[in-house]
DOVEX-325940 format. One record per residue (C-alpha): residue number from 1; residue in three letters; x, y, z. Coordinates in nm, 3 decimals, m for minus. Layout:
<rs>
   resi   resn         X         Y         Z
    NUM    ALA         X         Y         Z
...
</rs>
This chain:
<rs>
   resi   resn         X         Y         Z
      1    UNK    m7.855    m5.984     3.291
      2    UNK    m8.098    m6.292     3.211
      3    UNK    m8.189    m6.474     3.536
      4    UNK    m8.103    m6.869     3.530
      5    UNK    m8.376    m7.145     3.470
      6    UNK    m8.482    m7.425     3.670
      7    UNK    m8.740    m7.712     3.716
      8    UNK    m9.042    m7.585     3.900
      9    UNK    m9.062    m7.888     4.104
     10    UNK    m8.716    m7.828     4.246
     11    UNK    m8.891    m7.474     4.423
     12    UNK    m9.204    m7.691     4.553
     13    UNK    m9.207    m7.720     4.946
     14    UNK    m9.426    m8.036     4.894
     15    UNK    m9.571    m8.274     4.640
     16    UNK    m9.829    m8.053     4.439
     17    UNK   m10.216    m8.128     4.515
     18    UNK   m10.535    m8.165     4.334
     19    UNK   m10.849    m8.043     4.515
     20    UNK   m11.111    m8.254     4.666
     21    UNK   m11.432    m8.327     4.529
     22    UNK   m11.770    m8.254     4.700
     23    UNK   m12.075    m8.369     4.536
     24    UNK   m12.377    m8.064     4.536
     25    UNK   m12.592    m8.254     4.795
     26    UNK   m12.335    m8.219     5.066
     27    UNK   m12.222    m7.889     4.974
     28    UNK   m12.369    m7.550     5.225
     29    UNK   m12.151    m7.575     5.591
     30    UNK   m11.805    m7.650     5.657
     31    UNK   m11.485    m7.486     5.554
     32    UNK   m11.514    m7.209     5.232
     33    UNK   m11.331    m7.367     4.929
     34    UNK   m11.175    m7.193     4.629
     35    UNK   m11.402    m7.313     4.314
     36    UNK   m11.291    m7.243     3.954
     37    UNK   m11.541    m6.980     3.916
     38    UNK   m11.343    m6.774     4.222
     39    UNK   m11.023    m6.914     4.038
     40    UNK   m11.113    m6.721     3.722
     41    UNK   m11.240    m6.424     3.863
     42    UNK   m10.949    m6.287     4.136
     43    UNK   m10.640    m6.313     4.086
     44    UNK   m10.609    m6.298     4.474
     45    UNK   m10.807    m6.500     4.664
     46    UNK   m10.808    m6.356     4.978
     47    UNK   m11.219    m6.284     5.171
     48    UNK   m11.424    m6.342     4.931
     49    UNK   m11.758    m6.526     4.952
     50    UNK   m11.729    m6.862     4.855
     51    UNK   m11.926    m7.238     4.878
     52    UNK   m11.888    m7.414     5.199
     53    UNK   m11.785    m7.827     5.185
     54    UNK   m11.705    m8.032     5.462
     55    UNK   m11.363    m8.225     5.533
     56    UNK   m11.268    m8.423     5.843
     57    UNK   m10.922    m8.405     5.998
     58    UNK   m10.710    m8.609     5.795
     59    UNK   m10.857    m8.400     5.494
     60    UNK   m10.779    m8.089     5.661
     61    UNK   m10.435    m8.190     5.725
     62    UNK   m10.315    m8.239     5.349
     63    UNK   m10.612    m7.969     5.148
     64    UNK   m10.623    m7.679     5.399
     65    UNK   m10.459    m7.371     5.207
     66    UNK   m10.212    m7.098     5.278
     67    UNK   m10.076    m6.799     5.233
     68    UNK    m9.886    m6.764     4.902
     69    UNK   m10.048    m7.083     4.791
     70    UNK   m10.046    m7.087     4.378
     71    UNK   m10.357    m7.211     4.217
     72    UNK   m10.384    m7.375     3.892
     73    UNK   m10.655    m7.443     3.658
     74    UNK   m10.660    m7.780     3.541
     75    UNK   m10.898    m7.724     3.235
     76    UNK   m11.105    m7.435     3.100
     77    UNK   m11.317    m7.399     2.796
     78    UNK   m11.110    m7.175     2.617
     79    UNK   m10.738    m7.187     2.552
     80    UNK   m10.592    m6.912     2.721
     81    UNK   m10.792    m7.033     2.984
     82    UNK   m10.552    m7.372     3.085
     83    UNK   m10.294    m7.303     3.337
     84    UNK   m10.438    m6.980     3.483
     85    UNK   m10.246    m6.902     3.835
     86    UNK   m10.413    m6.712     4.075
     87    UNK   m10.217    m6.663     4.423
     88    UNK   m10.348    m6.715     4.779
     89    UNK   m10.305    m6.375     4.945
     90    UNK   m10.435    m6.403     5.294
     91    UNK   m10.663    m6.717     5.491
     92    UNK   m10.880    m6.556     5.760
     93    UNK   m11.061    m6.889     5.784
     94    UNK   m10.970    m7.234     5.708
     95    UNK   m11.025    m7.285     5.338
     96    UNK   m10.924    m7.522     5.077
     97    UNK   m10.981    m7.616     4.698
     98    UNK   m11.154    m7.816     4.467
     99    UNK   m11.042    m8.090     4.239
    100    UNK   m11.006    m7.923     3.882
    101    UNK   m10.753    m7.706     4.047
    102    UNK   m10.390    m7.763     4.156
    103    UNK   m10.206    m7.674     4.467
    104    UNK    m9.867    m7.558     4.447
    105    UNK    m9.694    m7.471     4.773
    106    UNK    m9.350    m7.306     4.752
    107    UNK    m8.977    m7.352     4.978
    108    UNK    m9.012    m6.958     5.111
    109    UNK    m8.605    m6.985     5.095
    110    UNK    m8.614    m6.997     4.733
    111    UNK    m8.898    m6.928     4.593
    112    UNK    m9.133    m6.617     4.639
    113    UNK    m9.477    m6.736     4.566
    114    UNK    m9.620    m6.383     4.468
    115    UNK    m9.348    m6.374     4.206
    116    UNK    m9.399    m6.669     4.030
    117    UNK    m9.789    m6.589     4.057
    118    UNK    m9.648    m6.307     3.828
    119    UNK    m9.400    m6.499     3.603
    120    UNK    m9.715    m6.684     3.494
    121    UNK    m9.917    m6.411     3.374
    122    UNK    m9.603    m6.257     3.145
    123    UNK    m9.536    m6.325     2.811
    124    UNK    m9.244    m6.545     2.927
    125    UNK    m9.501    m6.798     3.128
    126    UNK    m9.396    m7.139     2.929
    127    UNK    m9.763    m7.258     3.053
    128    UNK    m9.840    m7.279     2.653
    129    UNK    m9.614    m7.622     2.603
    130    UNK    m9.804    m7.792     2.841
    131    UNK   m10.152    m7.715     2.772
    132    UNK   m10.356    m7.994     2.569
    133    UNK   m10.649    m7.959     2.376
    134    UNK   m10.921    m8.203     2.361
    135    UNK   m11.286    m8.104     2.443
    136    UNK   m11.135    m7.875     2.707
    137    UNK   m10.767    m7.709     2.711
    138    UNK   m10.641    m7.862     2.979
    139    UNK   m10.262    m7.993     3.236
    140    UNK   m10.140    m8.203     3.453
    141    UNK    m9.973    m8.155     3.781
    142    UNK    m9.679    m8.365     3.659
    143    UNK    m9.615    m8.181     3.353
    144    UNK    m9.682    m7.840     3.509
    145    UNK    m9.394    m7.975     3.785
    146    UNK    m9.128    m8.014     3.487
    147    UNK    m9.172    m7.723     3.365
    148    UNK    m8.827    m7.461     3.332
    149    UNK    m8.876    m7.180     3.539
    150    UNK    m8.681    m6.849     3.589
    151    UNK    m8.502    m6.880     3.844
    152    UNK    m8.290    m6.548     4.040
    153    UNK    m8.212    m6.508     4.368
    154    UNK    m8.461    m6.463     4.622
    155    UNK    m8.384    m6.113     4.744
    156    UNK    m8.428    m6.008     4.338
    157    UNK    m8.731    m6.176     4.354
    158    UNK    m8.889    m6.022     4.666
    159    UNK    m8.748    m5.665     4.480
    160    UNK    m8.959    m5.756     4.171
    161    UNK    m9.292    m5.865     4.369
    162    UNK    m9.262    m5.532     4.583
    163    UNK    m9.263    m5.322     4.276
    164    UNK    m9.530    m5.489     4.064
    165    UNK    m9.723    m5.502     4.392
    166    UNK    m9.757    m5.114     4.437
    167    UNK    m9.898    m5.144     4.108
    168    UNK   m10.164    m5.367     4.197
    169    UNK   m10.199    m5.211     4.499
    170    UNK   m10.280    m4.898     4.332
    171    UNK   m10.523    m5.050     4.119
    172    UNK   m10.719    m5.246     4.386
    173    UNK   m10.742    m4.918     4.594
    174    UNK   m10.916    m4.771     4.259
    175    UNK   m11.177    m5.057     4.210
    176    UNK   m11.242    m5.056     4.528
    177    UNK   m11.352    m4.663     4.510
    178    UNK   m11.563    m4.768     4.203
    179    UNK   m11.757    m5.016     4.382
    180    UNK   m11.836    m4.771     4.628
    181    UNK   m11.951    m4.502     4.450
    182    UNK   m12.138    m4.747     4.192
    183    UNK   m12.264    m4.848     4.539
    184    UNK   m12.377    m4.511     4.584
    185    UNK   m12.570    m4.435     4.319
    186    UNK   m12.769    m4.746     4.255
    187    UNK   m12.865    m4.736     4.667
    188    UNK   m12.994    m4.382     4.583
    189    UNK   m13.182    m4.483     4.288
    190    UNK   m13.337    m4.736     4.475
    191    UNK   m13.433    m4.537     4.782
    192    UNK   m13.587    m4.247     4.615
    193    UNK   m13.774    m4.456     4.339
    194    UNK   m13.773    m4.780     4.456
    195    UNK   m13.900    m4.747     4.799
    196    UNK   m14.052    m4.424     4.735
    197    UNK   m13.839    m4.232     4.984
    198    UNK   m13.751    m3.965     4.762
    199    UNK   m13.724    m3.587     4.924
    200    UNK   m14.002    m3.505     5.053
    201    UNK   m14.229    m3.801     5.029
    202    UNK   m14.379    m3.698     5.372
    203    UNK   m14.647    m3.483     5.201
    204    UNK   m14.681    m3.683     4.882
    205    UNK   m15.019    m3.941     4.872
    206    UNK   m14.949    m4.241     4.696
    207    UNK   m15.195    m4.369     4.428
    208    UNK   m15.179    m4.678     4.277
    209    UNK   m14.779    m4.738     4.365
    210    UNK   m14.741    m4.381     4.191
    211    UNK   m14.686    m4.069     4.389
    212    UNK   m14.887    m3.840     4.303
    213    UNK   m14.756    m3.578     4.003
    214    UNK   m14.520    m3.872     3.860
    215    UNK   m14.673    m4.060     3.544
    216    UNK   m14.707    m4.437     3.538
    217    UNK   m14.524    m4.509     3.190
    218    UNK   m14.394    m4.852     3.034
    219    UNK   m13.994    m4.844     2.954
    220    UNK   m14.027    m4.810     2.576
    221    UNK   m14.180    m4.467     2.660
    222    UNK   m13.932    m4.309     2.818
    223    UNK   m13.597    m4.541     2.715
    224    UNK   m13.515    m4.651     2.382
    225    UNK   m13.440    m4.984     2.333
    226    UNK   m13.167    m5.110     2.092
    227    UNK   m13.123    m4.752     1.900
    228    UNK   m13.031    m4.714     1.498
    229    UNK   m12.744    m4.621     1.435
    230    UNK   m12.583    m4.516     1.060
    231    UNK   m12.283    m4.574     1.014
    232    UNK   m12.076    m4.585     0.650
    233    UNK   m11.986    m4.983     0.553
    234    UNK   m11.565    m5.031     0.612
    235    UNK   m11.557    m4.737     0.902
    236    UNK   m11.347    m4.881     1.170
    237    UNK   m11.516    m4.920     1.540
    238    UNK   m11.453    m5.073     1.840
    239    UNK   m11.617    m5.385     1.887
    240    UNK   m11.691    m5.538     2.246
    241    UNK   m11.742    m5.864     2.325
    242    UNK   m11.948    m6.004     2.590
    243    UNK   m11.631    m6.082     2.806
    244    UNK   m11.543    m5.735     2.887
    245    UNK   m11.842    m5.687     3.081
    246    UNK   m11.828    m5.716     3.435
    247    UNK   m12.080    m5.900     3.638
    248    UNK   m12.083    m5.693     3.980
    249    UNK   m12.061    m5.302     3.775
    250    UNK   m12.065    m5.089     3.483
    251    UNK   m11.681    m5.106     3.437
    252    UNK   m11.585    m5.304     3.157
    253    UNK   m11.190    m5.468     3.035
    254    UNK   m11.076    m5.262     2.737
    255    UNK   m10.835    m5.548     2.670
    256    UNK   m11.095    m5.753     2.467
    257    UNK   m11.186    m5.488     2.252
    258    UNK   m11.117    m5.484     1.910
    259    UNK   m11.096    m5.292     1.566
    260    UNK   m11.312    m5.379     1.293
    261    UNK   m11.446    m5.297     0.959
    262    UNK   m11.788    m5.492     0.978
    263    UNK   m12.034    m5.409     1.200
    264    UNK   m12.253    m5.569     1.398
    265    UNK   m12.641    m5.456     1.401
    266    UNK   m12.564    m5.375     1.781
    267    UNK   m12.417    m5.019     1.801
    268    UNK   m12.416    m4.764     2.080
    269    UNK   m12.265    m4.429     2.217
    270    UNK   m12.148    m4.290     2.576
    271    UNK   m12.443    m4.313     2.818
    272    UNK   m12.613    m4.650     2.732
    273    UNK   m12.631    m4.905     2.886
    274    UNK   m12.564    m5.218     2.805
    275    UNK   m12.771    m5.535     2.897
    276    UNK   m12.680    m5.911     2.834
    277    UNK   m13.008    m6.099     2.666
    278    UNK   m12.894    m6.483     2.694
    279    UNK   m12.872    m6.676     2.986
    280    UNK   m12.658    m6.743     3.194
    281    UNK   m12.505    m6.393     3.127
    282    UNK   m12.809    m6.204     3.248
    283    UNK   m12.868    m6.424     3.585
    284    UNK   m12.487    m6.366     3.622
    285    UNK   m12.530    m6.008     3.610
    286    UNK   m12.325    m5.855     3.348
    287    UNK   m12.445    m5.502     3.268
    288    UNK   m12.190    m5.180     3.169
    289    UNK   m12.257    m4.803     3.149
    290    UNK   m12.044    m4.712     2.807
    291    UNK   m11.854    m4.430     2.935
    292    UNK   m11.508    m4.524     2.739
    293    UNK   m11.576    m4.389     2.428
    294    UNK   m11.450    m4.024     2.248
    295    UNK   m11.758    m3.787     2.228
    296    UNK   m12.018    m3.874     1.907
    297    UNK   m11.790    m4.165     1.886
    298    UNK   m12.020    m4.494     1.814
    299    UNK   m11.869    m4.859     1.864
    300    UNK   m12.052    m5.231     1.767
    301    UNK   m12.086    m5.482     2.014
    302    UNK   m12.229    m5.868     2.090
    303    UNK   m12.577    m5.902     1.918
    304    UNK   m12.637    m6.091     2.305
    305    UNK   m12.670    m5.693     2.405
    306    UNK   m13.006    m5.575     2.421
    307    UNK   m12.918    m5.110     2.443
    308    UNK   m13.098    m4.927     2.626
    309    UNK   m13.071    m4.507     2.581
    310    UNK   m13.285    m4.282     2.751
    311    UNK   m13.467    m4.049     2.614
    312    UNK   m13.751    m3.920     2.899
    313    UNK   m13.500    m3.995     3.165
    314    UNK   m13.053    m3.976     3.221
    315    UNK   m12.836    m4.211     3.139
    316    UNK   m12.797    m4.253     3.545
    317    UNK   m13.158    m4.335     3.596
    318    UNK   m13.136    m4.584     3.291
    319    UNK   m12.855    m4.767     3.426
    320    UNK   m12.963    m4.730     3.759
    321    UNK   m13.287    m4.899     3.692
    322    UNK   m13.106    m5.181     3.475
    323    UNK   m12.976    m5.270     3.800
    324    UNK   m13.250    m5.320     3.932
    325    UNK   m13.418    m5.646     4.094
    326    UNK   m13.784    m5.603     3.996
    327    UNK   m13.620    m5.507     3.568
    328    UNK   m13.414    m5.796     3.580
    329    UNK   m13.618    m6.009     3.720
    330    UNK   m13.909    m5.914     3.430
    331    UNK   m13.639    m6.028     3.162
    332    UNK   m13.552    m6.314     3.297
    333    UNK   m13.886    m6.429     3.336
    334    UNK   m13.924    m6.364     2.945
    335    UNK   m13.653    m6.602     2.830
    336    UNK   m13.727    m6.809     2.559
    337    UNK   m13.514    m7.100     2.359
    338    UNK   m13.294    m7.421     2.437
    339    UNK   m13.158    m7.509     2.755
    340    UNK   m12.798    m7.302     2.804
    341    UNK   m12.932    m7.043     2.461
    342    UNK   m13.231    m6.861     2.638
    343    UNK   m13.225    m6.553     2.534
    344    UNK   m13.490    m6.201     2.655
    345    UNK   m13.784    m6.117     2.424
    346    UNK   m13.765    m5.715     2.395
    347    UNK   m14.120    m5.721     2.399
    348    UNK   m14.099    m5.778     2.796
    349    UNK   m14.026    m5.430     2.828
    350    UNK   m14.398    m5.289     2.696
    351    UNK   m14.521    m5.474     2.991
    352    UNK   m14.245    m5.327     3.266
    353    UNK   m14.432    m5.025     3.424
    354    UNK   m14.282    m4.789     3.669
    355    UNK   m14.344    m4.425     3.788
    356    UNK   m14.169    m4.152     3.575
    357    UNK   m14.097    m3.861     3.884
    358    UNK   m14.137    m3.509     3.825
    359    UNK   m13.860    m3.375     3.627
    360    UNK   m13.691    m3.126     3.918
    361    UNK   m13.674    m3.496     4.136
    362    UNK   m13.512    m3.635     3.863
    363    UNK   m13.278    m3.355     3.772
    364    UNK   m13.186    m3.313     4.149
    365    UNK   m13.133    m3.730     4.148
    366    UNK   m12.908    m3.666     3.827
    367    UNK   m12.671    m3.370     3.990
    368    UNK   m12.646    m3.607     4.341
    369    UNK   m12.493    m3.947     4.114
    370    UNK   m12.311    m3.744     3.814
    371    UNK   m12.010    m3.733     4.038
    372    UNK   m12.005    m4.058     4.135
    373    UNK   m11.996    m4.193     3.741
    374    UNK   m11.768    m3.917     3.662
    375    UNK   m11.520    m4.007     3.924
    376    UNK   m11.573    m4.394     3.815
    377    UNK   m11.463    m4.276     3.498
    378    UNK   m11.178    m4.099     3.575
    379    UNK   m11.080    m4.388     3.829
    380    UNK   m11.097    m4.641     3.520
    381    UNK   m10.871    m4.416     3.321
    382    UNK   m10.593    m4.410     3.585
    383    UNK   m10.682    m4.840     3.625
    384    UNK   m10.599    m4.827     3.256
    385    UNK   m10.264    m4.632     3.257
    386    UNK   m10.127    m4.823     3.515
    387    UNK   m10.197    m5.164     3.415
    388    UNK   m10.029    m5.057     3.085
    389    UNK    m9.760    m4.923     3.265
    390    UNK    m9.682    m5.247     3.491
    391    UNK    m9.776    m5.487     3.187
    392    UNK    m9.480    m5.252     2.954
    393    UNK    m9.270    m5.318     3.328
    394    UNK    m9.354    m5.730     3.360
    395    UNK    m9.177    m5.867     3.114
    396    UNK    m8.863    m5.686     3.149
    397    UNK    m8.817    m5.776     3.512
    398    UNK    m8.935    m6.130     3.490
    399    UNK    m8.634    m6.177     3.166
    400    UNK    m8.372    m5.967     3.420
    401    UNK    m8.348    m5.738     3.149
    402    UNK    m8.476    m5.456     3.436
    403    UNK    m8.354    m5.517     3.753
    404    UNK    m8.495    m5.345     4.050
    405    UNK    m8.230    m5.141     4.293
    406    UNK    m8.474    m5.098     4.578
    407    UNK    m8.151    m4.975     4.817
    408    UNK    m8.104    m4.747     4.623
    409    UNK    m8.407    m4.596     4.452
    410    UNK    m8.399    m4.528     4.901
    411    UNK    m8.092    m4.364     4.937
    412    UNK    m8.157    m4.103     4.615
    413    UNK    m8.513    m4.057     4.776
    414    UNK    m8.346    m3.971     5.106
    415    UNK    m8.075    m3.753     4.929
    416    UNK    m8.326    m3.538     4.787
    417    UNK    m8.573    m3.500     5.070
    418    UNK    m8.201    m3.385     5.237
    419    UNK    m8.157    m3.154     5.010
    420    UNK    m8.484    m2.943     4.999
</rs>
């Protein structure tokens, strides 16, 4: 069955709200407040860090936020951008918004918030009819208000939100096992050749800022930096944008890949790493460890990648060392070009020295973090299969053409489990 339709204002609790503004110079203390950068990034906003504003009481009263507050972006640079909806999960401190993004607060008796946060990222959103584009895609909190909505009953939605949830759930638990052991391996790295704390270090005399026995090399000699590759005009390889890199780890979104028949000069296998040469992607931090491609299998990418491939050290100790504050900070210091289009010279990296250890330290730092990028592979596998699996799933429950029988998917559970 196909669920009715409604106005969305007739499911708002209250008026819908743009977000105050705060000018820089008085921005630091006060309450944390949802910008569009935190907007973009989570589609929950729940704990994490954010910029601090103040607001007195009569401002607290009307832009304080809640749980299963909806968030909308008022403008974005791109098109898909407009309209994105991310959904207040949990407040463990007063926190509220800023003014490029609207407040929508739903009547709990009709509407449940988490499953209108996903009717807006289906294919069935109607967000598209409102969005204008100017200099920036952008809407308005009146026309977002008329828009027709889905509509079923709130017991099918709260059915729908609980299964799409587990999902999500399921995913979240993953990423958060990837940060950990990314975590892992990078704190390692930087332990045993960062602060020199390396097994032991005791009974090793330092000369220079170079144990002794390790070799003081510059990173062309021992990485190679952007690689040759030959590959046949018209084959077909994955391309990656600079979007699918992540700016906190080496996973990367598979969903902006694409297929193509001409190449970029930027090519790469499993193992490198790749590292973002224009500001402000750099200073942001994104950075991936290819690990999604078949074996021998060679993909193109954003000429704003500078690869790096090791050939003196792992690909673990490569990326592990991209990571680092002291190699970063070396690049950065090398930009060059127009305010907003700075990009790294290459040649900063013949004047990066650092000490090459002793090739059983390194193979014994190799077998401790193998696991960890293995598992983060295997971990982003499973991510992928089950957001294909709920994204196959969304659409069908938000038309009705699914509907979810959470009574009795129970009863059949408890019939079995009877049974054996």
């Amino acid at each position: 069955m196909k669920w009715q339709m409604t106005t969305f204002s007739d499911l708002f609790l209250q008026q819908s709200k743009n977000g105050v503004n705060r000018p820089t110079r008085v921005r630091g203390e006060g309450v944390k407040m949802v910008n569009m950068g935190e907007l973009f990034a989570y589609d929950w906003i729940a704990d994490q860090d954010m910029e601090r504003v103040p607001l007195n009481d009569r401002e607290s009263e009307v832009y304080l936020l809640q749980e299963g507050d909806l968030l909308f972006a008022r403008q974005s640079l791109v098109l898909e951008g407009a309209g994105k909806c991310s959904v207040v999960k949990t407040v463990n401190e007063p926190t509220t918004f800023e003014g490029h993004i609207i407040r929508i607060r739903l009547n709990p008796d009709e509407a449940d918030p988490f499953f209108y946060f996903y009717y807006f990222r289906s294919p069935l959103s109607p967000m598209r009819a409102i969005v204008q584009q100017c200099a920036q895609a952008g809407i308005r909190a009146t026309d977002l208000a008329k828009l027709k909505v889905v509509c079923p009953p709130i017991n099918k939605q709260r059915r729908v939100t609980k299964l799409l949830s587990a999902y999500d759930s399921l995913i979240e638990n993953n990423r958060r096992r990837i940060q950990l052991l990314e975590q892992s391996a990078r704190m390692l790295y930087k332990e045993w050749f960062v602060h020199l704390r390396f097994p032991g270090h005791e009974h090793v005399k330092i000369n220079k800022g170079v144990p002794e026995g390790w070799e003081r090399v510059s990173v062309p000699e021992i990485i190679d930096i952007d690689p040759t590759e030959s590959i046949p005009r018209g084959t077909e390889l994955w391309y990656v944008p600079m979007s699918s890199l992540s700016e906190t780890g080496m996973t990367v979104d598979t969903g902006d890949f694409e297929l193509r028949t001409e190449h970029t000069s930027t090519k790469f296998r499993n193992g490198d790493t790749l590292f973002a040469r224009i500001t402000p992607c750099l200073e942001n931090g994104k950075t991936a460890f290819v690990y999604f491609l078949k074996d021998d299998e060679v993909a193109c990418g954003s000429t704003e990648f500078i690869v790096l491939r090791g050939k003196r050290v792992s690909p673990y100790f490569t990326y592990c060392l991209s990571r680092t504050h002291a190699f970063r900070g070396n690049a950065i210091k090398s930009m060059i070009g127009s305010s907003g289009r700075q990009r790294v010279q290459v040649s900063c990296f013949n004047e990066f020295y650092l000490g090459l250890p002793q090739a059983t330290l390194s193979s014994e730092f190799d077998n401790n973090v193998r696991p960890c990028f293995d598992q983060i592979r295997n971990l982003e596998v499973q991510n992928q299969q089950l957001l294909q699996a709920r994204d196959i799933l969304l659409p069908k429950l938000m038309s009705g053409e699914v509907e979810v029988n959470l009574r009795k998917r129970k009863i059949l559970k408890e019939k079995k489990d009877a049974s054996q």
